[in-house]
C-alpha positions as CSV (number, residue, x, y, z in Angstrom):
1,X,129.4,140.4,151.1
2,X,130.5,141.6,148.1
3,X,130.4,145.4,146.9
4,X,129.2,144.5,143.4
5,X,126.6,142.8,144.7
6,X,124.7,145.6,146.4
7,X,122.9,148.1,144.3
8,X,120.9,151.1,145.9
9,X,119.6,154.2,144.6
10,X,122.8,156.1,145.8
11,X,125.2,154.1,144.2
12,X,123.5,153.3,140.3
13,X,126.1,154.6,137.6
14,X,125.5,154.7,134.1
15,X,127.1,151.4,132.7
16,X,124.9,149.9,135.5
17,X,121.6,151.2,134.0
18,X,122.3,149.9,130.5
19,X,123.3,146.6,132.0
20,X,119.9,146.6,133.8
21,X,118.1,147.3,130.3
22,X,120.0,145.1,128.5
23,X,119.1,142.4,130.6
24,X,115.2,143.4,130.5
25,X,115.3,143.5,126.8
26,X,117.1,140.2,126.9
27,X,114.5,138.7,129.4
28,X,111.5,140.3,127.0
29,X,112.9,138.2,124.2
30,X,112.7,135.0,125.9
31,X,109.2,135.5,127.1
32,X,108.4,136.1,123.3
33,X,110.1,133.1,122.3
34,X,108.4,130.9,124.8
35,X,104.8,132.5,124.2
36,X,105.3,131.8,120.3
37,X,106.5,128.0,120.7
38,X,103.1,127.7,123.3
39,X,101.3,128.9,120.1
40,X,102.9,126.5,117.8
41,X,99.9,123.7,116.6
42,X,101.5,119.9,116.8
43,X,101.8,117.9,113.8
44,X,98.4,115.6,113.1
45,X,100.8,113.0,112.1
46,X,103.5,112.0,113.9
47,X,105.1,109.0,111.7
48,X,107.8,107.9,114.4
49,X,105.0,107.1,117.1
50,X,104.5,103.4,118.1
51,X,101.8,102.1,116.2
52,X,100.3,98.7,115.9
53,X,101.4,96.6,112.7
54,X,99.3,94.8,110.8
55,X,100.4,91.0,110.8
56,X,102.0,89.6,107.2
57,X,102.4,86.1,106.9
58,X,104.1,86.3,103.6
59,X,103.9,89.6,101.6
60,X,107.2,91.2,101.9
61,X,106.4,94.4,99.3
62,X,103.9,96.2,102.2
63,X,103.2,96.9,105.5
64,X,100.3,98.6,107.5
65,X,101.0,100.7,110.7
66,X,97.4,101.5,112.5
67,X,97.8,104.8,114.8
68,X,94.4,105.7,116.6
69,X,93.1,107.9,114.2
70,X,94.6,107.0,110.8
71,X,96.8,104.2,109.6
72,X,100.0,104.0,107.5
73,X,100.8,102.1,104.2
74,X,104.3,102.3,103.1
75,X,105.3,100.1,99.6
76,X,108.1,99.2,100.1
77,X,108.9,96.9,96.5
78,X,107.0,98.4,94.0
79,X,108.8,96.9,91.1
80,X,111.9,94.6,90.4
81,X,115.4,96.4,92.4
82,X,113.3,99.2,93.2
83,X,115.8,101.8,95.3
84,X,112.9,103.6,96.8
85,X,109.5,103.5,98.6
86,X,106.4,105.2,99.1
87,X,104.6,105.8,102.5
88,X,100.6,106.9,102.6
89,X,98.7,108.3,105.4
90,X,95.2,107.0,105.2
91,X,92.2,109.2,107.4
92,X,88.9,110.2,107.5
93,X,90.4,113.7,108.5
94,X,91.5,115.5,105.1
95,X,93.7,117.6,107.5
96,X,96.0,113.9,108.3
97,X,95.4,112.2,105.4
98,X,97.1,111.8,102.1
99,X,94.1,109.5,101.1
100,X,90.8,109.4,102.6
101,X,89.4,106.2,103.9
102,X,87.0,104.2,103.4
103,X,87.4,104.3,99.1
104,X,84.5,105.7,97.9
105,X,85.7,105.7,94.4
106,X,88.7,104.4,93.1
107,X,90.5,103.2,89.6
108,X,92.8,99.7,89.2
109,X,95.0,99.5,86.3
110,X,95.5,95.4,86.2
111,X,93.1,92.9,86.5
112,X,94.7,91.1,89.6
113,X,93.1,94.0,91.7
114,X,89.8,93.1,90.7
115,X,89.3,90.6,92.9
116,X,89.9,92.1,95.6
117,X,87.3,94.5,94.9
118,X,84.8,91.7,95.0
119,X,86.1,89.4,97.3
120,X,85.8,92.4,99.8
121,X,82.7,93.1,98.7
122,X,83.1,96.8,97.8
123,X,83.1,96.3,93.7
124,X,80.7,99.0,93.2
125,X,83.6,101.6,93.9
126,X,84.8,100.6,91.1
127,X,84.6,103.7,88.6
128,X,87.6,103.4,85.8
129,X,89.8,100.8,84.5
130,X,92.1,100.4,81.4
131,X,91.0,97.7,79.1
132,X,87.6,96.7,80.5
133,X,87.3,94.0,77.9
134,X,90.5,92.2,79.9
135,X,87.7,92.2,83.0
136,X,86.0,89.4,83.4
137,X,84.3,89.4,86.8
138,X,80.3,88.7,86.0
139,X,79.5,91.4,88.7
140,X,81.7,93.9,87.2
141,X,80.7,93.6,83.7
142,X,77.0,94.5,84.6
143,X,78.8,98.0,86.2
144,X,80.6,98.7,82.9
145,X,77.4,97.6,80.6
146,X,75.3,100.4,82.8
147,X,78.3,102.7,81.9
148,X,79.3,102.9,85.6
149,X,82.8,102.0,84.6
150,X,84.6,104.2,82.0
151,X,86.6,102.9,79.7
152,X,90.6,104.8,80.3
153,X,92.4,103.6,77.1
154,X,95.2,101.1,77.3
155,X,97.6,101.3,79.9
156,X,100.5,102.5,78.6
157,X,98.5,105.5,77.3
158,X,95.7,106.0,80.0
159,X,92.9,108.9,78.8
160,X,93.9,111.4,81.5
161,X,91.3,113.6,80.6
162,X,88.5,110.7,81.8
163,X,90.6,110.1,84.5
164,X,90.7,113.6,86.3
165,X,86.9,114.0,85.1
166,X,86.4,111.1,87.2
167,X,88.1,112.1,90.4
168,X,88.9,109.2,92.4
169,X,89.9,108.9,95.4
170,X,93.0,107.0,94.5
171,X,94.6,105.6,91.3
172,X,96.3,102.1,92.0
173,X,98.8,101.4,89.4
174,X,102.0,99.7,89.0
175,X,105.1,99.9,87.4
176,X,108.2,98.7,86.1
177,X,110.6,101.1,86.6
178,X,108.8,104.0,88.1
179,X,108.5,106.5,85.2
180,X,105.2,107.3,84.3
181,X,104.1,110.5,83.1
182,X,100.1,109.8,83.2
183,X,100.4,109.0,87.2
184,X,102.7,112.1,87.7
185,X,99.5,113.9,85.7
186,X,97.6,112.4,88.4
187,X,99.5,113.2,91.1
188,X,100.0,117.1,90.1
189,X,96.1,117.1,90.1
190,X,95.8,115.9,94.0
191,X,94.8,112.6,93.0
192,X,96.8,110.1,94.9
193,X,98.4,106.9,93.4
194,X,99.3,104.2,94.9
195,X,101.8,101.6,93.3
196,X,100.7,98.3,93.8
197,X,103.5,95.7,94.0
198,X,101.8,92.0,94.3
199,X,103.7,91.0,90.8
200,X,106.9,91.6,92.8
201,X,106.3,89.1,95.5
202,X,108.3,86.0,95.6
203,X,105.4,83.2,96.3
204,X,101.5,82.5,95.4
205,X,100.4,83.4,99.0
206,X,102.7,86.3,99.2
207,X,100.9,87.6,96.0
208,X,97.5,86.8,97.4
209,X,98.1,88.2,100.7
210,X,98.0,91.8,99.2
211,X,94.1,91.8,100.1
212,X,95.0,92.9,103.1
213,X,96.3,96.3,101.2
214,X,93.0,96.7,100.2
215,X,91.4,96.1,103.6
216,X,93.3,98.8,104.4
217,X,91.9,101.0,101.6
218,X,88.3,100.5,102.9
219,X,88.2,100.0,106.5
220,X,87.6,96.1,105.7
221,X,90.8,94.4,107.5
222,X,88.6,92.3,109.5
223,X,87.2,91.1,106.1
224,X,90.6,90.6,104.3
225,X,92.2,88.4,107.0
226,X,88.8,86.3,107.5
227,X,89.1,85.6,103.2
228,X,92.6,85.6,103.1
229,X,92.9,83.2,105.7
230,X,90.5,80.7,104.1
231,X,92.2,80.8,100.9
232,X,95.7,80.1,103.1
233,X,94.0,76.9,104.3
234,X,92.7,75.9,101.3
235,X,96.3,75.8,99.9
236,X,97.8,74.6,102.9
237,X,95.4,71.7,103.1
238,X,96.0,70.7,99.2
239,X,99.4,70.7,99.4
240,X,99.2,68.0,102.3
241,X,96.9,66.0,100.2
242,X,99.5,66.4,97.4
243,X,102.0,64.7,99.5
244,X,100.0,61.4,99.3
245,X,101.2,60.8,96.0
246,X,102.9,58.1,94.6
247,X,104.2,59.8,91.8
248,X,105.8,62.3,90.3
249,X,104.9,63.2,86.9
250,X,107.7,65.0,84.6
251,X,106.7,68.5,83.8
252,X,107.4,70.4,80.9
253,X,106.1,74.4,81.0
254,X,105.9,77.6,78.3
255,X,106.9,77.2,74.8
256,X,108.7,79.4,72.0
257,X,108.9,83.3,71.6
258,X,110.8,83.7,68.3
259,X,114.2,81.4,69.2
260,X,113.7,81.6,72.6
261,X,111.6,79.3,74.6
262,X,110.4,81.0,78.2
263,X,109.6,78.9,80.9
264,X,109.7,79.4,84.9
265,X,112.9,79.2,87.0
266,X,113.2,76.9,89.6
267,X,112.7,79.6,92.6
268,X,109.5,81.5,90.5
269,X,105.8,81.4,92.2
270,X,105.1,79.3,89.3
271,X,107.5,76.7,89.8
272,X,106.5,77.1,93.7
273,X,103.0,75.8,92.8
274,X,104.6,72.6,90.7
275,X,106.4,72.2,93.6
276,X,103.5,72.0,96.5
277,X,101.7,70.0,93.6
278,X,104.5,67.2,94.6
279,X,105.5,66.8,90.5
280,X,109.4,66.7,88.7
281,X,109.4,70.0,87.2
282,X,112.5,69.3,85.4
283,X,114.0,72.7,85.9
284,X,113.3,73.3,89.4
285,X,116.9,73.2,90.9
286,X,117.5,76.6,88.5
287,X,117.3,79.7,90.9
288,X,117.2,83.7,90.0
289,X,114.7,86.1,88.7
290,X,112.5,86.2,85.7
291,X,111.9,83.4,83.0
292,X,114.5,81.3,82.1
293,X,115.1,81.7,78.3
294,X,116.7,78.8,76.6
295,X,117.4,77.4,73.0
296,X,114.5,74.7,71.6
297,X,117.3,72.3,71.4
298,X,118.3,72.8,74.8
299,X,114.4,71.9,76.2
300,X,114.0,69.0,73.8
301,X,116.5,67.2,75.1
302,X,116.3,67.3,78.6
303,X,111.9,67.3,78.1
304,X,111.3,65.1,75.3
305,X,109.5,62.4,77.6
306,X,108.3,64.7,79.8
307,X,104.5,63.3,81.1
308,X,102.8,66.0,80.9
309,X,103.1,70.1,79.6
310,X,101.1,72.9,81.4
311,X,100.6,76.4,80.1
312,X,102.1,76.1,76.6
313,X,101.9,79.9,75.7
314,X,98.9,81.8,74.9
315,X,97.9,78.3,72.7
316,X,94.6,77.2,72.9
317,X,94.5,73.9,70.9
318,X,96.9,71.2,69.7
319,X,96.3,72.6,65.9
320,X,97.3,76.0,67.0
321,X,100.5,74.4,68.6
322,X,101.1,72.7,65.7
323,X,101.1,75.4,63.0
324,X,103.6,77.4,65.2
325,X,106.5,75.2,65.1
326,X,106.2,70.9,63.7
327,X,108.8,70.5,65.9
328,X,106.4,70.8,68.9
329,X,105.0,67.5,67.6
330,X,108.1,65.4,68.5
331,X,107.5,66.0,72.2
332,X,105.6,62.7,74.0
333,X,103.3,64.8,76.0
334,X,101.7,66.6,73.1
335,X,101.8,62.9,71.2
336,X,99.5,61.4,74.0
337,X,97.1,64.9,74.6
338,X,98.6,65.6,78.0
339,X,98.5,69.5,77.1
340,X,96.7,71.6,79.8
341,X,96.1,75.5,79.3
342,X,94.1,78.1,81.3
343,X,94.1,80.2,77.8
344,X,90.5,78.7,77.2
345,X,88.5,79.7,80.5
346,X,87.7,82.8,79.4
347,X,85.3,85.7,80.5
348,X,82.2,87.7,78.6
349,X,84.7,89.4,76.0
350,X,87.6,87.0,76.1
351,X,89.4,87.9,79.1
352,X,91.2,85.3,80.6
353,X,90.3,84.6,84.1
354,X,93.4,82.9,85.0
355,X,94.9,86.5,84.5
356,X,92.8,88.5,86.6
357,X,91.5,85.7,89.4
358,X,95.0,83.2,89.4
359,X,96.4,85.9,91.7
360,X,94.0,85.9,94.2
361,X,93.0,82.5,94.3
362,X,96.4,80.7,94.6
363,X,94.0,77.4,96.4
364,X,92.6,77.1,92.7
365,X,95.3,77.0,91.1
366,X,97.2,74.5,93.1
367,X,94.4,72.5,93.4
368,X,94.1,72.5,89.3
369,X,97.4,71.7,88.6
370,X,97.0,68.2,91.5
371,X,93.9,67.2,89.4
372,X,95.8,67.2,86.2
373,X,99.4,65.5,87.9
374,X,97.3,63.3,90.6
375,X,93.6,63.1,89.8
376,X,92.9,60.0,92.0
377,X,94.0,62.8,95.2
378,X,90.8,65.4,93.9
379,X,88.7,62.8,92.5
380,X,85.4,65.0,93.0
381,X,87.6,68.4,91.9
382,X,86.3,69.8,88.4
383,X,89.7,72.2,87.4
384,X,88.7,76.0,87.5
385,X,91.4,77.5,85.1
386,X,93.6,74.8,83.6
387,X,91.6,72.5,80.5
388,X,93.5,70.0,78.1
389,X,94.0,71.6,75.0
390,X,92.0,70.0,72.0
């Protein structure tokens, strides 16, 4: 055995006894350590736990994570290139929560989210909007004639003083490019905003399957899937029908702004429903983003026999067409009345509906446009949004 290894009351130097207390105090400081990590409270939210995700047939731009006692929305395209995304906690415990669910009161800033609203069932939450003469939902018109929906101003100058009187449990906006100094405003206040993205999405049921965000919002998943799954089949089950056709018409689409006529590109949600409506959109081999902007010359050549022309503008009569530009007369479908517009179908004070329910209700739309190309496939189909001009 080792001498340094036995210490006895005889043998204790001084170095020895400042070893001893070193060690003590080092032994002290541990036990302190431990005691104050014990102490430490866990995090409500752990955001790396396994959690169950909400299913997304098509939507790209969101996703839902449900936890056991709160859920997580992260946005992941809010608008076009968009380097960054957002992530919200939704609880009924303030303590976890960035937003408290279910919605008791919330604002919308673009008519496509007032569908949702109603199709969930949960309209009456409704409490600002900019623009309520854009809205043209028959339910939610009674709510802002009883002045239970303030009026905010236009969008890109929302009345921030209403808004923070109001206090809403969330603000669902959207953006182009992320810089807004109203929703920062909001934000400062403790008023959460959520961007909502559906504009971004790359197909008709993609755009519509952003009910499910606001399932989410209000505890009313169960609901969204059940709707959104009807209006999936409804599509689904047109475009079959559309298959049965034994033509294609020739489509021409948009019309002049200034020199430049606008019309969809070939890989657009818009030239997506042409194509499930089995018709020769005769751009629909052109592929990027946004419009496709091209010279009148250009479009007159290639669509001067075109069949049939669908959503000419904001146009809504032949006269009107006319009067813009004589040159509009030279094409064969506006010769033979084969112009078709959803500018007419209107709401209470003028909104268009094909704005605010088109969205949502992809089905419709699809099944409008196989009336107009095929109507011996629909033959007991009256169109919703889309009329012939007159």
């Amino acid at each position: 055995m080792s001498i340094d290894s036995i210490i006895t009351p005889n043998n204790i130097t001084f170095d020895t006894i400042k070893i001893i207390r070193l060690k003590k105090i080092i032994l002290i400081l541990i036990l302190i350590v431990l005691a104050s990590c014990k102490q430490e409270t866990k995090p409500n939210i752990q955001k790396t736990a396994e959690g169950i995700k909400t299913n997304l047939k098509y939507a790209k731009g969101f996703s839902i994570t449900n936890f056991e006692s709160y859920k997580v929305i992260e946005i992941k395209n809010p608008w076009p290139n968009a380097e960054e995304s957002f992530t919200y906690v939704l609880s009924n415990n303030k303590n976890e929560a960035d937003i408290i669910n279910p919605i008791e009161k919330i604002v919308v800033t673009s008519t496509t989210h007032i569908p949702a609203l109603e199709l969930l069932g949960v309209e009456q939450t409704l409490v600002g909007f900019p623009g309520c003469d854009y809205i043209s939902s028959n339910k939610i018109r009674k709510r802002i004639n009883k002045g239970l929906v303030r009026e905010l101003g236009k969008n890109e100058d929302i009345n921030t003083e209403v808004l923070l009187e109001l206090n809403p449990d969330v603000v669902i906006g959207y953006g182009i490019d992320g810089n807004n100094k109203t929703f920062e405003t909001l934000q400062k206040a403790n008023i959460p905003v959520i961007y909502n993205g559906d504009w971004v999405e790359d197909s008709a049921l993609a755009k519509a399957e952003w009910i499910k965000f606001f399932g989410a919002l209000y505890n009313k998943e169960a609901v969204a899937d059940s709707v959104f799954n009807t209006i999936e089949t409804n599509y689904l089950e047109a475009k079959k029908i559309a298959l049965k056709a034994k033509t294609k018409p020739t489509i021409i689409c948009g019309a002049m702004h200034k020199d430049v006529w606008y019309l969809p590109n070939g890989t657009s949600p818009e030239a997506q429903f042409l194509k499930d409506a089995n018709v020769n959109y005769l751009w629909s081999e052109t592929k990027g983003k946004g419009s496709l902007a091209l010279s009148f010359e250009s479009v007159f050549e290639k669509a001067k026999a075109a069949e049939l022309w669908l959503s000419p503008s904001y146009y809504s009569s032949i006269e009107a067409i006319e009067k813009a530009n004589t040159h509009y007369t030279q094409f064969e479908a506006f010769q033979n009345s084969k112009v078709y517009s959803f500018s007419n179908t209107t709401g209470e004070t003028g909104g268009v509906l094909y704005y605010e329910l088109g969205t949502a209700r992809p089905d419709l739309v699809l099944k409008d446009i196989i009336k107009i190309c095929h109507p011996e496939l629909l033959e007991d189909y009256t169109p919703f949004f889309f009329k012939p001009l007159k």
